[in-house]
NUKEVO-626113 format. One record per residue: residue number from 0; x, y, z of N, C-alpha, C, CB in turn; residue in one letter. Coordinates in Angstrom, 2 decimals, decimal comma. Each point is the difference from the previous one (the first is absolute). Glycine has a CB too. Example, Ala and Ser with C-alpha at 12.3 -4.5 7.8 and 13.67 -1.06 7.14 Angstrom:
% NUKEVO-626113
+-------+---------+---------+---------+---------+---------+---------+---------+---------+---------+---------+---------+---------+------+
: lumke :    n.c1 :    n.c2 :    n.c3 :   ca.c1 :   ca.c2 :   ca.c3 :    c.c1 :    c.c2 :    c.c3 :   cb.c1 :   cb.c2 :   cb.c3 : fiba :
+-------+---------+---------+---------+---------+---------+---------+---------+---------+---------+---------+---------+---------+------+
:     0 :   13,19 :   -5,69 :    7,80 :   -0,89 :    1,19 :    0,00 :    0,90 :    1,20 :    0,00 :   -1,89 :   -1,17 :    1,25 :    a :
:     1 :    1,54 :    2,22 :   -1,97 :    0,82 :    1,19 :    0,06 :   -0,77 :    1,09 :    0,73 :    1,18 :   -0,63 :   -2,15 :    s :
+-------+---------+---------+---------+---------+---------+---------+---------+---------+---------+---------+---------+---------+------+
This chain:
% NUKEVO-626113
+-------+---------+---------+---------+---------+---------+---------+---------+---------+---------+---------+---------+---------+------+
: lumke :    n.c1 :    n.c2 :    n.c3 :   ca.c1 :   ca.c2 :   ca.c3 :    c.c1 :    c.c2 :    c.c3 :   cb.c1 :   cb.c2 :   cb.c3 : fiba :
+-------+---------+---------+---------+---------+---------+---------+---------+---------+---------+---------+---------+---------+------+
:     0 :  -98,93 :  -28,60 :  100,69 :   -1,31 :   -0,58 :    0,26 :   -0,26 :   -1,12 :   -1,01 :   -0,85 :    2,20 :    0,93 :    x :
:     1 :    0,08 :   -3,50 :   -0,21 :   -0,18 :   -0,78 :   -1,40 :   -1,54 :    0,08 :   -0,57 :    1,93 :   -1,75 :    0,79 :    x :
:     2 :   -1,60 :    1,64 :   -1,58 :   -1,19 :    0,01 :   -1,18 :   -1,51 :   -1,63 :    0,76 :    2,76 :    0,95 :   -2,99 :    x :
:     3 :   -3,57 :   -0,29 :    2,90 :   -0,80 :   -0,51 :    0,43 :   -1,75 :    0,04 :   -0,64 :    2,06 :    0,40 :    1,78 :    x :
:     4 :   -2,77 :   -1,32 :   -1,88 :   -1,11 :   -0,35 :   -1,15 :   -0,87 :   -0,10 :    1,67 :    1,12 :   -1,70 :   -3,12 :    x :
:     5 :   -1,82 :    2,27 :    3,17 :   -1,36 :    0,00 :    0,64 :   -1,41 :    0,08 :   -0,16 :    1,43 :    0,54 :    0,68 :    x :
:     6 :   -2,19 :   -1,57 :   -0,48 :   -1,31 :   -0,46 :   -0,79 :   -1,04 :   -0,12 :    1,37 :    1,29 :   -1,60 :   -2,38 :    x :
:     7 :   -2,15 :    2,22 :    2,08 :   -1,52 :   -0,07 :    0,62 :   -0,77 :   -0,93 :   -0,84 :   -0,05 :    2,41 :    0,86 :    x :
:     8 :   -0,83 :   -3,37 :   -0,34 :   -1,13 :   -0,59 :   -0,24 :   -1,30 :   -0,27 :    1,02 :    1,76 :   -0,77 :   -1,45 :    x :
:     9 :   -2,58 :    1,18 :    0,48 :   -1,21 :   -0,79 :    1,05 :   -1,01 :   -1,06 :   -0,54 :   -0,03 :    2,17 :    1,14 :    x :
:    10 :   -0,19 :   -3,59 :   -0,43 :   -0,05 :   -0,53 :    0,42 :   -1,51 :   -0,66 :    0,52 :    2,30 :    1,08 :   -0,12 :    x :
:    11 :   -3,65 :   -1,67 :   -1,11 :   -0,83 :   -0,30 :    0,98 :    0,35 :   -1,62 :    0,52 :   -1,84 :    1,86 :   -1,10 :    x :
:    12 :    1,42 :   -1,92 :    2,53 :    0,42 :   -1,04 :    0,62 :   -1,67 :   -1,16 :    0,06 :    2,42 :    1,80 :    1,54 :    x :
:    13 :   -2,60 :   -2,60 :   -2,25 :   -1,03 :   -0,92 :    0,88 :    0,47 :   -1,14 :    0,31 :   -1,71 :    0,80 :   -0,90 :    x :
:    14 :    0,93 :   -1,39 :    2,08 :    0,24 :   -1,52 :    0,86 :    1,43 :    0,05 :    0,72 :   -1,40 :   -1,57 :   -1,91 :    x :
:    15 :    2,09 :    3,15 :    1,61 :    1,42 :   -0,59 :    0,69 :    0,89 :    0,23 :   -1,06 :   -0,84 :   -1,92 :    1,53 :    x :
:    16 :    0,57 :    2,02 :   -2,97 :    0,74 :   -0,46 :   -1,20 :   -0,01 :    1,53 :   -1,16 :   -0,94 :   -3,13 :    0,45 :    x :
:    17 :    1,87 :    3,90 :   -1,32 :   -0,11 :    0,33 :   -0,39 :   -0,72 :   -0,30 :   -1,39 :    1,38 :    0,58 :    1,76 :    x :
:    18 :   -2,59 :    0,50 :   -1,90 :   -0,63 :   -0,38 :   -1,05 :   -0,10 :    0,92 :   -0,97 :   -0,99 :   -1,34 :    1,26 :    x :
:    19 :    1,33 :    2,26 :   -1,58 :    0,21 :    0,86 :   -1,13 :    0,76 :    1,25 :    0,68 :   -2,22 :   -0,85 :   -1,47 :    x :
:    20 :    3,21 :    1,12 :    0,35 :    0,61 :    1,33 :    0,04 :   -0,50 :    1,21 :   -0,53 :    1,54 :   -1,29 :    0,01 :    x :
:    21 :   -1,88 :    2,12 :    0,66 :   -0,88 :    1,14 :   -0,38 :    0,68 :    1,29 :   -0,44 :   -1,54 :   -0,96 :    1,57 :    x :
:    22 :    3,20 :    1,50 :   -1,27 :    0,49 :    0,88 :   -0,33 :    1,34 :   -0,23 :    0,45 :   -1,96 :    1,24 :   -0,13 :    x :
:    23 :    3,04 :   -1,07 :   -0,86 :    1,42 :    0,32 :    0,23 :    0,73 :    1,06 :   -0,65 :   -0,06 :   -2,07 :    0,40 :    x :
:    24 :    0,90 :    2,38 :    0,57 :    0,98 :    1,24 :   -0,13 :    1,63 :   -0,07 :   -0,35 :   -1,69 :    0,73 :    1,69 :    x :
:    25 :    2,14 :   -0,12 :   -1,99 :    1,76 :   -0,38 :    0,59 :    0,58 :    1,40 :   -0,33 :    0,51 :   -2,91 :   -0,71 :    x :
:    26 :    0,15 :    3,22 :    1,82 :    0,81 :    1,23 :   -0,61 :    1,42 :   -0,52 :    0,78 :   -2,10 :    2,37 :   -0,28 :    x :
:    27 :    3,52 :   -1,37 :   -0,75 :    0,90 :   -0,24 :    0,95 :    0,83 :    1,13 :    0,71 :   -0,03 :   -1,96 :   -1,26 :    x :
:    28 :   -1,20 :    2,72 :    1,74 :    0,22 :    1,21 :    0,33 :   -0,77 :    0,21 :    1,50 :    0,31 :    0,70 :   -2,69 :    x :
:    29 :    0,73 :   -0,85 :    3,96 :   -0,30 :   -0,17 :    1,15 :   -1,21 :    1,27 :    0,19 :    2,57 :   -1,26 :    0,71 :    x :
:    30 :   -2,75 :    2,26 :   -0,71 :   -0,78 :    1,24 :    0,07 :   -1,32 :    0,26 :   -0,42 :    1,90 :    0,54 :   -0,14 :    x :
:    31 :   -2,22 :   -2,40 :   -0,63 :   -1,03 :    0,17 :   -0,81 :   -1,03 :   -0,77 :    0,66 :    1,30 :    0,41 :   -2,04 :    x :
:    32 :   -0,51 :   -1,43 :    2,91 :   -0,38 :   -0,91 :    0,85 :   -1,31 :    0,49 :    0,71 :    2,41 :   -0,78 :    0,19 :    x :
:    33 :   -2,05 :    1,72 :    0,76 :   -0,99 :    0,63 :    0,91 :   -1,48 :    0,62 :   -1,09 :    2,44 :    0,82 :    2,00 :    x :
:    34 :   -2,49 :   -0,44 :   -2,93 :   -0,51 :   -0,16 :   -1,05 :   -0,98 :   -0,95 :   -0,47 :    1,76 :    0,91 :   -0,07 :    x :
:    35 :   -0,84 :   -1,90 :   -0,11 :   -0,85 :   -1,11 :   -0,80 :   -0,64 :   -0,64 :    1,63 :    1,86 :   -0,75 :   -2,87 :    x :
:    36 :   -1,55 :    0,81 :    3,81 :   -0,11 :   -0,71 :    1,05 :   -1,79 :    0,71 :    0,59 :    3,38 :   -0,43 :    0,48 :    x :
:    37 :   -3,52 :    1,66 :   -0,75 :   -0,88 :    1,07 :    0,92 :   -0,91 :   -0,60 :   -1,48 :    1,51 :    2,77 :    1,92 :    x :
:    38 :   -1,13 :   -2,80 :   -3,14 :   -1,52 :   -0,28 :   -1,18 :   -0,18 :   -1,34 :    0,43 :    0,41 :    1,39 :   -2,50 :    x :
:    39 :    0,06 :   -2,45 :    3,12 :   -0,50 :   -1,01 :   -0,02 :   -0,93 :   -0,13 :    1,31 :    1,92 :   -0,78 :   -1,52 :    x :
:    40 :   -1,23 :    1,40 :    2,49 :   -1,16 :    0,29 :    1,40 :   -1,35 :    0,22 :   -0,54 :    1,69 :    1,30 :    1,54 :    x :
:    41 :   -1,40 :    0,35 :   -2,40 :   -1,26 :    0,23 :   -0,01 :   -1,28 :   -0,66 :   -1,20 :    1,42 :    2,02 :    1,20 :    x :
:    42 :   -0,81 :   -3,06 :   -1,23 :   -0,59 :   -0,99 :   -1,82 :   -0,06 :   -0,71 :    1,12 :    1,16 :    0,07 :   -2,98 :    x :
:    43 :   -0,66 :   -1,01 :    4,02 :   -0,39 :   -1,31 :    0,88 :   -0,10 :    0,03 :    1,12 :    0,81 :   -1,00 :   -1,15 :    x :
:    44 :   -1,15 :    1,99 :    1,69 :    0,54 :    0,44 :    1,97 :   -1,73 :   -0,86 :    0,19 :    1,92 :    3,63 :    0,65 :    x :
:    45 :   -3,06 :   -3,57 :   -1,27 :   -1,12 :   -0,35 :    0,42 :   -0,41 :   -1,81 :   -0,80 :   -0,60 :    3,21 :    0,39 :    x :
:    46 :    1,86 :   -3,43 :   -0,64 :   -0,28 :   -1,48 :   -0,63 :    0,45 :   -1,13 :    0,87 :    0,31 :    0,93 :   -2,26 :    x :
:    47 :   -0,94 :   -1,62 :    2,65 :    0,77 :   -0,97 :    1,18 :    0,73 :   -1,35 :   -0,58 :   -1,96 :    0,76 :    1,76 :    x :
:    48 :    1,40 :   -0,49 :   -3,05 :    0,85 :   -1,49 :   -0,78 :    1,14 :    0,20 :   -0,67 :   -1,95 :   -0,97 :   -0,50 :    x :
:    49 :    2,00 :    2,40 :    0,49 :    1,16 :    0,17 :   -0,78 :    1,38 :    0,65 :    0,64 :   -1,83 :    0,17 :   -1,73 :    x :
:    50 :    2,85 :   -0,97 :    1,21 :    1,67 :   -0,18 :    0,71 :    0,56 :    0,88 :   -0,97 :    0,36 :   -2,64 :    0,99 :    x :
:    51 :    0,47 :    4,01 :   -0,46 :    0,90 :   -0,24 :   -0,48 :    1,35 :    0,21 :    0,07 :   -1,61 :   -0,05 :   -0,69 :    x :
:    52 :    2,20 :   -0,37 :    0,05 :    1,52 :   -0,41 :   -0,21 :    0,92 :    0,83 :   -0,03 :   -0,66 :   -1,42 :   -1,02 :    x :
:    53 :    1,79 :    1,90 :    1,51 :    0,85 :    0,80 :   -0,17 :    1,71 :   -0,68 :   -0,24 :   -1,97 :    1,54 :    1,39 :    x :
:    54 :    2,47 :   -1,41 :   -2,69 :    1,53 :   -0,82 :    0,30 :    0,98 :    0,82 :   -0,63 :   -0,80 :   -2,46 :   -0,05 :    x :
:    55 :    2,04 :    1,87 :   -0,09 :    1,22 :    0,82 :   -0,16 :    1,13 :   -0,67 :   -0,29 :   -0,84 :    1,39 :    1,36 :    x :
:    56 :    1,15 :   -1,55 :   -2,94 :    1,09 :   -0,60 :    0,10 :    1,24 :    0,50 :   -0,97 :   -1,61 :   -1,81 :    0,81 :    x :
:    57 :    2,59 :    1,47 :   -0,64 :    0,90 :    1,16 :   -0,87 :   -0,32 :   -0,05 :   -1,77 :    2,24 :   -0,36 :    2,05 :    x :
:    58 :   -1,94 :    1,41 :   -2,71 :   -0,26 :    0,34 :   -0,89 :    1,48 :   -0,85 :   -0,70 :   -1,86 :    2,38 :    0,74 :    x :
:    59 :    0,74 :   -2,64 :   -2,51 :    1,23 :   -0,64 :   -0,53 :    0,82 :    0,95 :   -0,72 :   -1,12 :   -2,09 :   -0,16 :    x :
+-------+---------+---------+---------+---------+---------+---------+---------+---------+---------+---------+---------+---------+------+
């Protein structure tokens, strides 16, 4: 398996444009994902400006 760095952020968005970053994560532990993924729902599921981000790229 390869080693892999996975980061949550969220994201307030105005005019179209990101305008401040409000919280980031990173784990590189696939299992944790679902995790960090369900605290950010329930921190932004009722925010309409706020994006966020999910990525994945190999670990160094």
């Amino acid at each position: 398996m390869v080693a892999a760095l996975y980061s949550v952020s969220a994201v307030r968005i105005e005019n179209g444009e990101r305008a401040a970053l409000l919280r980031f994560d990173t784990t590189t532990e696939l299992p944790d994902l679902p995790e960090l993924l369900a605290a950010y729902a329930a921190d932004y599921a009722d925010q309409d400006d706020v994006l966020v981000d999910v990525s994945a790229a190999p670990a160094a």
